[in-house]
C-alpha positions in Angstrom: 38.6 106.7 -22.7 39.1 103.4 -24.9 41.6 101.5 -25.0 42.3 98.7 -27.6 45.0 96.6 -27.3 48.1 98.7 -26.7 46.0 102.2 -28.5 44.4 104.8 -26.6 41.8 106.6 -27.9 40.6 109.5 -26.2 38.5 111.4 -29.2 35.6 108.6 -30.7 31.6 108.9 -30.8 28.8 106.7 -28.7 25.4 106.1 -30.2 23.1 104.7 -27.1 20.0 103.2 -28.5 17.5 102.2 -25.9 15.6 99.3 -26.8 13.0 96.4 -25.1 14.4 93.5 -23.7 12.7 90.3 -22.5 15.2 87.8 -20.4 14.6 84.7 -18.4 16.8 84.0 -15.5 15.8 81.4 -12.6 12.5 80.6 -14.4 11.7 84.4 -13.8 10.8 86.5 -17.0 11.7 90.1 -16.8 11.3 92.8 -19.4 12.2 96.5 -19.3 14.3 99.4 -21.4 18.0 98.6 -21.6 20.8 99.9 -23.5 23.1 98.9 -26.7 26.1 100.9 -26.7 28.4 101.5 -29.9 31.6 102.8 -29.4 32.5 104.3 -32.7 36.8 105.3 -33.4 38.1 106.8 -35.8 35.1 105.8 -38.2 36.3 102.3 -38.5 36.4 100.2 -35.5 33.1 99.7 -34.1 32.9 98.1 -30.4 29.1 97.4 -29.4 27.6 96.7 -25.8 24.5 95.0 -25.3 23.0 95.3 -22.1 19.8 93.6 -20.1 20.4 96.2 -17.1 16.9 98.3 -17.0 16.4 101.7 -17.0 15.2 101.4 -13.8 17.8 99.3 -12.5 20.1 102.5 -13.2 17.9 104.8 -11.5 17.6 102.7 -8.9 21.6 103.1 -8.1 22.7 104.6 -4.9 25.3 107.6 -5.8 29.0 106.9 -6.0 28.8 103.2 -5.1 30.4 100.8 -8.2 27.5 97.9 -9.2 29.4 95.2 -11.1 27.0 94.5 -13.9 28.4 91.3 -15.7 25.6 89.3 -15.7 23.9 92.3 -17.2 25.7 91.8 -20.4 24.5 90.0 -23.0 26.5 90.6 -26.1 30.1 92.6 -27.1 30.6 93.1 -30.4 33.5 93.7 -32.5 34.0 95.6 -35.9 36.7 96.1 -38.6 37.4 96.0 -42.0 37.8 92.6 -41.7 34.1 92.2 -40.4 31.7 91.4 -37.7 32.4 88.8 -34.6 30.7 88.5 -31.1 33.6 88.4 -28.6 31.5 88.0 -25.3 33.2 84.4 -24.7 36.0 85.8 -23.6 36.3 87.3 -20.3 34.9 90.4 -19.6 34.2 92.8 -16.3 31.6 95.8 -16.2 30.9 98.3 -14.0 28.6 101.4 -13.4 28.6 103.6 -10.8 25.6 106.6 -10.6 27.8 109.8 -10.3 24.8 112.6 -11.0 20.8 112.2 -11.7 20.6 110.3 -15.1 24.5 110.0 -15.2 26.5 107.0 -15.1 30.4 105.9 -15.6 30.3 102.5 -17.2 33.7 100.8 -16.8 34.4 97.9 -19.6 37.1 95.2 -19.5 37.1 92.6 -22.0 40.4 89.6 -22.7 39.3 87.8 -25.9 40.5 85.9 -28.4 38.8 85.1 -32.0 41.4 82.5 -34.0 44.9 84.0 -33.8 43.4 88.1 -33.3 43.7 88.9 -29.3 41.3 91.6 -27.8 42.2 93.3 -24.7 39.7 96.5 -24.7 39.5 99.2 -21.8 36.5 101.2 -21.8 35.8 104.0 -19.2 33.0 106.4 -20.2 30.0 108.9 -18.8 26.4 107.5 -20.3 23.3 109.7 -19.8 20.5 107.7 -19.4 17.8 109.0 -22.0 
């Protein structure tokens, strides 16, 4: 489920594309597979997730137990027909919780504001990890 502003959407497609990812935190470098997530409704809003949480770090989750992952996320994008913006300076809460071997239910809140165009965006959904 996605929610976007005061629409629900309920029928929309996710492409997961697992990529390498090098980050620094506290002087220590760490690298590892991680996931960017598109959100993809109706064919023309695009909402994109970029993530520095490892493929490892999800395996490594205990079952049933929600793992705020904020820190985790390094981008949110937003696309329309009026373009492209990164929204990530707004606020923003994320969740995942390991619910079945190499399943996960990622919970997305994100309050933003670009200019005078408000986002408040909702997303609750099941990611398989490759």
């Amino acid at each position: 489920m996605i929610k976007l502003n005061d629409k629900e959407y309920n029928n929309y497609k996710v492409d997961v594309r697992w990529g390498t990812f090098v980050a620094c935190s506290q002087g220590q470098k760490r690298t590892g597979l991680s996931p960017f997530l598109t959100f993809c409704l109706n064919g023309e809003i695009f909402i994109g997730l970029e993530l520095s949480f490892s493929y490892e770090m999800f395996e490594n989750l205990e079952n049933g137990v929600e793992t705020n992952i904020d820190r985790y996320v390094t981008d949110i994008t937003f696309e329309d027909e009026s373009g492209w913006l990164s929204i990530y300076n707004g606020k923003h809460r994320c969740t995942v919780t390991k619910i079945a071997e190499n399943e996960f239910k990622l919970c997305l809140e994100i309050r933003a504001k670009d200019l005078d165009e408000e986002f408040n965006i909702t997303i609750e959904h099941i990611v398989k990890a490759k």
